[in-house]
N, C-alpha and C positions, 0 to 999 in steps of 0.2 A: 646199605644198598638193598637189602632184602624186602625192611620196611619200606622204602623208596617203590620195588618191583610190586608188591601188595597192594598200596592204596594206586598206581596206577591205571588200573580198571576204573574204580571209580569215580577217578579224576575224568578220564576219558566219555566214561557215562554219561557222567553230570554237561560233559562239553558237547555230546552230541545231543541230549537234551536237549540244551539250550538253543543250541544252534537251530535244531530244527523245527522250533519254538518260534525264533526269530523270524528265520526264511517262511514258513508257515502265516504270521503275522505281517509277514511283508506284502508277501504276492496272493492271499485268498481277499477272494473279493469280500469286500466288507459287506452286516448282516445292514439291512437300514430300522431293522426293530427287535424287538426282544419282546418275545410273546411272553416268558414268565416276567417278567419284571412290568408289562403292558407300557415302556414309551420307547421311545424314538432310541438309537445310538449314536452316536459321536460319528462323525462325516472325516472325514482328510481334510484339514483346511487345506484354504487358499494360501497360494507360498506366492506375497511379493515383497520388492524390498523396505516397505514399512512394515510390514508385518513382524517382519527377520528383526527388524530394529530397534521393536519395542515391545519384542517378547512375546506377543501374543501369537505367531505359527506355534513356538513352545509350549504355548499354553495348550493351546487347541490341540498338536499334537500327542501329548502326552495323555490327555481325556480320551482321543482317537483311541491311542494303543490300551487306555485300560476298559474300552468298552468291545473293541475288536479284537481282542489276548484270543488266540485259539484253546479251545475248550473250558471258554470261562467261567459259563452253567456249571459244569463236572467242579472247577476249583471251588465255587463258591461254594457248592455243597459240601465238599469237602470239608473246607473252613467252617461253614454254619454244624456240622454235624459233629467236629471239634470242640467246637464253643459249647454245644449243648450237653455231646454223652460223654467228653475226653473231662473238660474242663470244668464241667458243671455250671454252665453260666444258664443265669435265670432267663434272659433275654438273648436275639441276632437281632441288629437290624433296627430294635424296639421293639419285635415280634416276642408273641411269649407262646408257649405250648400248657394247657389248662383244661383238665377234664375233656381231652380228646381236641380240644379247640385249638384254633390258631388267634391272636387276637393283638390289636396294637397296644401299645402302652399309650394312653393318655391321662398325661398329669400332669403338672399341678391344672386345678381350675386357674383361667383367666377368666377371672371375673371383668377387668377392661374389657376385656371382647364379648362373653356376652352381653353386659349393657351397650357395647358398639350396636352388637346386634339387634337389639331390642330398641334402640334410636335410628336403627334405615327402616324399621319395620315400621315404627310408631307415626317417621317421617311420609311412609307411603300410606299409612291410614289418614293423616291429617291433610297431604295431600289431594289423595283421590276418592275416599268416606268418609271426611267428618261431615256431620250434616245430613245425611244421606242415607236410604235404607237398606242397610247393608245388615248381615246378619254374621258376625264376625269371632273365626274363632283362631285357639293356639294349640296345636298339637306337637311334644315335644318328643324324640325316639331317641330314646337309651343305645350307645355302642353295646355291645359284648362286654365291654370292663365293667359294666353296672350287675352283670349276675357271676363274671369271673375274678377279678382284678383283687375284691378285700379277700374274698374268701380262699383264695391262694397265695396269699401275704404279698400282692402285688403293689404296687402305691395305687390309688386310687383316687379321683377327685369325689369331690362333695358334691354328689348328684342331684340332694335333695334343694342344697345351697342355687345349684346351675337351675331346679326349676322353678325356686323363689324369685332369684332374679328376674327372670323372664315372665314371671306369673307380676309381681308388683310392677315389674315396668313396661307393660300390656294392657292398663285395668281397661282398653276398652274391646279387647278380646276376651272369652269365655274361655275358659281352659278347661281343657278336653284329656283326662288324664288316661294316659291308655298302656302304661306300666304293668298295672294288674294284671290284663289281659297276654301279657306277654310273657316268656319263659326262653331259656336258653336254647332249648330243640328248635327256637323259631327263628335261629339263625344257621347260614352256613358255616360250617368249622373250619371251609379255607379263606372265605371270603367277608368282608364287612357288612355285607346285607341282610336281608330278612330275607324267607322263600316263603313265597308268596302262597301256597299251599298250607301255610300253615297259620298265617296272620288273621284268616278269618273273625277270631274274637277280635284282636286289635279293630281291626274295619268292622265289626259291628258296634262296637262304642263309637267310632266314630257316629257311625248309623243311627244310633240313638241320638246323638248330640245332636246332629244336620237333620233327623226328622223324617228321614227316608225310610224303608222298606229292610230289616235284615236281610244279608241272602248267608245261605247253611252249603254246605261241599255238595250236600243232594241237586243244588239248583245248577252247579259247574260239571264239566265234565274234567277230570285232571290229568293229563298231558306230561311227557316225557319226550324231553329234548333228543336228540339219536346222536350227542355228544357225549362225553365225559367231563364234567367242569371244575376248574381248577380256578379259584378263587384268586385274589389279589393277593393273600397273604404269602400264599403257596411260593410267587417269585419272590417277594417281599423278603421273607423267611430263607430262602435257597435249601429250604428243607424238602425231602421226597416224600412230602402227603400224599395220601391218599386220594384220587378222584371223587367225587361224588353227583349224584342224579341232579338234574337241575329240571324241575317241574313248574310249568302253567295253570292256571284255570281259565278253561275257557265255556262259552255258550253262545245260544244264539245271538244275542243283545252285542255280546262284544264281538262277537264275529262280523256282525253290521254296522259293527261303530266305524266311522270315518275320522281318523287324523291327519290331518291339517299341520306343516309346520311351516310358518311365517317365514324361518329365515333361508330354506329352501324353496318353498313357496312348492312343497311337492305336498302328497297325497300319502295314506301309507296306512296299515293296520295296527292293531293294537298291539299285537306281537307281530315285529318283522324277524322271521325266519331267515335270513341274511346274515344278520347279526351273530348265529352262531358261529361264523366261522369267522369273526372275527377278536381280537385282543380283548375282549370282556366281552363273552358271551353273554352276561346279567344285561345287557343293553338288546338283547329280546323283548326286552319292558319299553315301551313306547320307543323306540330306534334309539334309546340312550340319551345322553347330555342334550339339552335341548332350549332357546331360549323362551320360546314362544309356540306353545303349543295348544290348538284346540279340538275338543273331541266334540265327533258328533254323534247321537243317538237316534237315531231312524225309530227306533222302535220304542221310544219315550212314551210315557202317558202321560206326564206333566210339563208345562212351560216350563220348569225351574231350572237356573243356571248355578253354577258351581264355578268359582276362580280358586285356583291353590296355588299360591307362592311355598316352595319349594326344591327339597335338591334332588338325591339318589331315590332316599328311599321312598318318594311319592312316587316313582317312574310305575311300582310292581302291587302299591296299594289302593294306587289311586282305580284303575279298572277294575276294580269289586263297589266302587260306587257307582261306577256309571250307573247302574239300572234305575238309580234315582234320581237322574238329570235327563234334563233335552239336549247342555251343552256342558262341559267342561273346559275351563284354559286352564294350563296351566305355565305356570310365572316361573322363571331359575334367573332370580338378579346375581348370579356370578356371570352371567355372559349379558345381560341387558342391564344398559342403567335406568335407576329406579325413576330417575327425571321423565322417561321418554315412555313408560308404563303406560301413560294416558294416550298415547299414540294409536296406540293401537285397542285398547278396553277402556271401555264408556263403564265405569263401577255404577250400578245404579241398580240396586233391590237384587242382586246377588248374592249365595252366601259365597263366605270370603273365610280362607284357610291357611290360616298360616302353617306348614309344616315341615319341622326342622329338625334333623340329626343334631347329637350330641357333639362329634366331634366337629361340625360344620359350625356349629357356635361356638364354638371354644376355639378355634381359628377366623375368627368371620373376618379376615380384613379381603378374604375372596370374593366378598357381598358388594353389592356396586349399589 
């Protein structure tokens, strides 16, 4: 009886707990996004009697209740900081923690998908420049696992393999290798980008290859977001990183520049300021995800045109070349198909850019 009178408290603990756990989870209004994790949450379905009948309210509802759990953020970190300093596990998530860095795990290479990739690419040069004087190149950007992943016994793929690939099944691009130029400080440690503050060299190889003008930090003024920015990894991970600085370059040239996007059919600058207060602030880089965009240069001194087929990391690189264009488009065949490209751009005596993340290849069936 006595042991019976003892664990009673924390029977009763454990039941108000729950309980108000439950009622909590019943009646707060649900979140409709989750800013560390950047998507959408799980809604209340719809309850009617097909639904009831064939499982799918249960489905739906029980997604509801694991994205709506009252203080879910708080458990997951929890759990992730368990897994990391209780348990020792090398990975959350896929997320690994590496010389300060946060960074995803990608491996094995699919080498299918990058030759997928290098057959929508080859299909849109043969489509809309073969024959044609087009001045055509390939620039390929290394993840974070290219300067973290061996050398902290992580698996790793064969990066040199992922840029042979692409180099042999390209021969009518120029490959532009801009490796070199890069180093790990030129990435954010919560987030999968480059900060654009520091890619300078990277964009000046570009610069040499396309034929245009260096420009040096002397010719930018550099700029400080009035946020705190907290990368993708940071919900990814449900680990409590560290904030850090998110910096621009900007000058006159780009401050003149005019964007142009097709499928809004709006207007907009090269950093939209908006964007910081939104679920990826890194979408300060030309307003983010975008299918069809073009820049204009007012204060050009040459005719010359620039098109770059490309994903993220052209959004924060590509505005260190304007200064050497009258016009830029650029191309994201994950939201345009590559059929209807000619729709809207006449290819003709443009240079032409291929530029493509590592892990966006290694995944490409997102490429249209």
């Amino acid at each position: 009886m006595e042991k019976r009178n003892k664990s009673l408290p924390g029977i009763m603990l454990i039941g108000v707990l729950w309980l108000t756990l439950t009622l909590a989870s019943w009646f707060s209004a649900p979140k409709e996004i989750s800013f560390s994790e950047r998507r959408k949450l799980e809604q209340f379905p719809g309850i009617t009697w097909d639904s009831v009948l064939s499982g799918e309210f249960m489905e739906g509802f029980e997604k509801y209740t694991l994205d709506q759990f009252p203080l879910r953020d708080t458990f997951r970190t929890v759990k992730a900081m368990n897994a990391f300093y209780i348990f020792f596990q090398k990975d959350n998530n896929d997320i690994y923690i590496a010389d300060g860095y946060a960074a995803k795990l990608e491996y094995p290479l699919k080498e299918d998908s990058i030759r997928s990739a290098a057959q929508k690419f080859t299909y849109i040069y043969e489509r809309y420049m073969k024959g044609k004087d087009n001045k055509i190149f390939l620039t390929l950007v290394p993840d974070k696992g290219y300067f973290l992943a061996e050398k902290n016994s992580y698996p790793s793929m064969d990066y040199d393999r992922l840029f042979g690939i692409m180099e042999t099944n390209m021969p009518f691009a120029q490959y532009v290798d801009i490796t070199e130029a890069l180093q790990l400080s030129d990435y954010y440690k919560t987030d999968t980008h480059w900060r654009q503050e520091e890619i300078l060299d990277g964009a000046n190889t570009l610069a040499d290859a396309l034929g245009i003008e260096r420009s040096g930090l002397e010719d930018y003024t550099k700029m400080k977001a009035d946020i705190p920015f907290y990368g993708v990894y940071y919900g990814q991970s449900a680990l409590p990183l560290k904030s850090e600085p998110l910096y621009y370059l900007t000058n006159e040239t780009l401050e003149g520049a005019i964007v142009y996007n097709e499928e809004t059919g709006k207007e907009s600058k090269i950093y939209d300021m908006n964007k910081l207060g939104s679920r990826d602030p890194y979408e300060i880089f030309l307003s983010g995800a975008a299918a069809l965009l073009y820049i204009e240069n007012p204060k050009a001194t040459t005719d010359r045109e620039l098109i770059v087929l490309r994903d993220s990391f052209g959004s924060s690189i590509v505005p260190l070349l304007v200064h050497g264009y009258k016009k830029i488009t650029l191309v994201d065949i994950r939201y345009i198909q590559s059929d209807i490209i000619g729709d809207y751009i006449n290819f003709d005596n443009q240079d032409v850019l291929f530029l493509y993340s590592t892990p966006i290849l290694n995944n490409s069936s997102s490429l249209k």
